[in-house]
C-alpha positions in Angstrom: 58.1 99.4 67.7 59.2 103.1 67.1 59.5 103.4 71.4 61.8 100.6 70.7 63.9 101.9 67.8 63.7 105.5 69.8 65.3 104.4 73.0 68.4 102.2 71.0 69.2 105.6 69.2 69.0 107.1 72.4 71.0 104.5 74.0 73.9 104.8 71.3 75.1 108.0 72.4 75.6 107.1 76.3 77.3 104.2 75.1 79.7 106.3 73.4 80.2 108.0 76.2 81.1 105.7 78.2 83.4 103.9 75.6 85.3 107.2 76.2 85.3 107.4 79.7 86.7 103.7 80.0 89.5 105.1 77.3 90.8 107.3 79.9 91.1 104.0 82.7 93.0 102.2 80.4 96.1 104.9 80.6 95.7 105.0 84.3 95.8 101.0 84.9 98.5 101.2 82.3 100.6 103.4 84.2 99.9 101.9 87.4 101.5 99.1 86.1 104.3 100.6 84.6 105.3 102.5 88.1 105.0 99.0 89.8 107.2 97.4 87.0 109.9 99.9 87.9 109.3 99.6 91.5 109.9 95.9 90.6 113.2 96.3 88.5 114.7 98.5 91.6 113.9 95.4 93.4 115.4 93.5 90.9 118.5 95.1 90.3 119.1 95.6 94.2 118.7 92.4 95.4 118.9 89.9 93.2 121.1 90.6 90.5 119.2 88.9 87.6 120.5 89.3 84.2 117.9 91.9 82.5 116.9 89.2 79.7 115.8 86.9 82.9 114.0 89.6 84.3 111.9 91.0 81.3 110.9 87.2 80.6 109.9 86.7 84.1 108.1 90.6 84.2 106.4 89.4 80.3 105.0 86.1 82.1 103.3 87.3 84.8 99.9 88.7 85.2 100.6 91.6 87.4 101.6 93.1 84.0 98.9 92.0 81.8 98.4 95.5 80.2 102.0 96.3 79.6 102.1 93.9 76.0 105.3 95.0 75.0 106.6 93.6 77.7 106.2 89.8 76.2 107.1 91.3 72.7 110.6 92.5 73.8 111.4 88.9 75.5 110.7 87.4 72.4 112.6 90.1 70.0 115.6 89.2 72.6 114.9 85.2 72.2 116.0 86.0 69.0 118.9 87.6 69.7 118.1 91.1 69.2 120.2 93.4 72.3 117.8 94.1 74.9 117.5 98.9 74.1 116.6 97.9 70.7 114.3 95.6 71.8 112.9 97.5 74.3 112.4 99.9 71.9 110.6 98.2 69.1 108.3 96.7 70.9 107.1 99.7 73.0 106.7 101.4 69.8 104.8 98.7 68.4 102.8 98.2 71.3 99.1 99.3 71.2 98.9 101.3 74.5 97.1 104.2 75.8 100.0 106.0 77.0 100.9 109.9 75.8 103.9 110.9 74.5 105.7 112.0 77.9 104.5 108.7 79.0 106.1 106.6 76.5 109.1 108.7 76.8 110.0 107.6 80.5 109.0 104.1 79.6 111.3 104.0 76.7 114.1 105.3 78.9 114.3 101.9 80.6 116.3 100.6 77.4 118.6 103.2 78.1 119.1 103.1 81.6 119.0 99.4 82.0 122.5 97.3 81.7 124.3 100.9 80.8 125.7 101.5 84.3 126.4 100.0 87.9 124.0 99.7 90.5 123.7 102.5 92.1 123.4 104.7 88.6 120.2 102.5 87.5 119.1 102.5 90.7 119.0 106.2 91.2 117.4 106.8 87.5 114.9 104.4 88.1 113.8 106.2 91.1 113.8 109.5 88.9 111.3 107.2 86.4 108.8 106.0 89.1 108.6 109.4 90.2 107.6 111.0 86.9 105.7 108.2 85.8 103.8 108.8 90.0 103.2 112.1 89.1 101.4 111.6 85.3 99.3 108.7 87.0 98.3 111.1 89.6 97.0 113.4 86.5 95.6 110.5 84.8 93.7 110.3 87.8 92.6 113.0 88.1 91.4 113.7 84.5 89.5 110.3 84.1 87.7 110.7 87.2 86.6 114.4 86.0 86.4 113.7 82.4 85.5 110.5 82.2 82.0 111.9 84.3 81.9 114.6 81.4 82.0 111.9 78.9 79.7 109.4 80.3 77.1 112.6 81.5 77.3 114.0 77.8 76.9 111.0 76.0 73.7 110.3 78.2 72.1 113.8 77.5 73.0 113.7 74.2 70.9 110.5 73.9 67.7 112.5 75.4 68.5 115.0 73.0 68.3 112.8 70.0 65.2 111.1 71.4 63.4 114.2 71.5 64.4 115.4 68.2 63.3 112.2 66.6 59.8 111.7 68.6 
């Protein structure tokens, strides 16, 4: 019985560890999305010509941008007649995500940018976006894959260390 209780306290800490690690994945597959959404508006805007309301509620409704939330939340703050950059805005900043600051900051751009100018304007600060938003999931990248090791490697030997400290 005390192996037992021994190895579930050891256990706890690699757990944490990896809890950690998988933090870090959720801001990279959040980002991902987000530099595909605004890959996907510049399609949008350039082809099709959709009215912005049409295009978040299509955007909210499908599951290529599952972990982008706020996206449903702003189609149904503009269902209620609220004008789509304060929209925009209210529900990025009440969505739960695991975005930084700077990333939050280009996202939250889009309700500026979107609607404000003609084509060619949107078009060309969208393509400014996607390419900061390209270069922070890049360092996302990079820092969950060397981090995310660190986490999941100290949680582990932590683990051994508390075992041995309690046998």
């Amino acid at each position: 019985m005390h192996l037992i209780g021994v190895l579930l306290i050891a256990i706890c800490p690699a757990l944490i560890g990896n809890y950690f690690a998988k933090l870090l994945s959720y801001r990279r597959i959040a980002l991902a999305q987000s530099v595909e959404l605004v890959e996907c508006m510049k399609a949008e805007i350039r082809y099709s010509g959709k009215e912005i309301q049409q295009m978040i509620h299509e955007f909210g409704k499908s599951s290529q941008f599952q972990q982008l939330p706020f996206l449903k939340e702003c189609d149904q703050k503009m269902d209620q007649g609220e004008p789509f950059p304060s929209a925009w805005k209210t529900a990025l900043e009440q969505s739960n995500q695991h975005f930084q600051q700077q990333d939050l900051e280009q996202i939250a751009s889009l309700g500026r940018i979107l609607g404000a100018s003609d084509v060619e304007g949107q078009l060309s600060s969208l393509e400014l976006i996607s390419q900061n938003l390209q270069h922070y999931l890049q360092q996302s990248e990079e820092f969950a894959h060397s981090k995310g090791k660190l986490y999941r490697s100290l949680g582990i030997l932590t683990g051994i260390a508390v075992a041995i400290l309690v046998v």
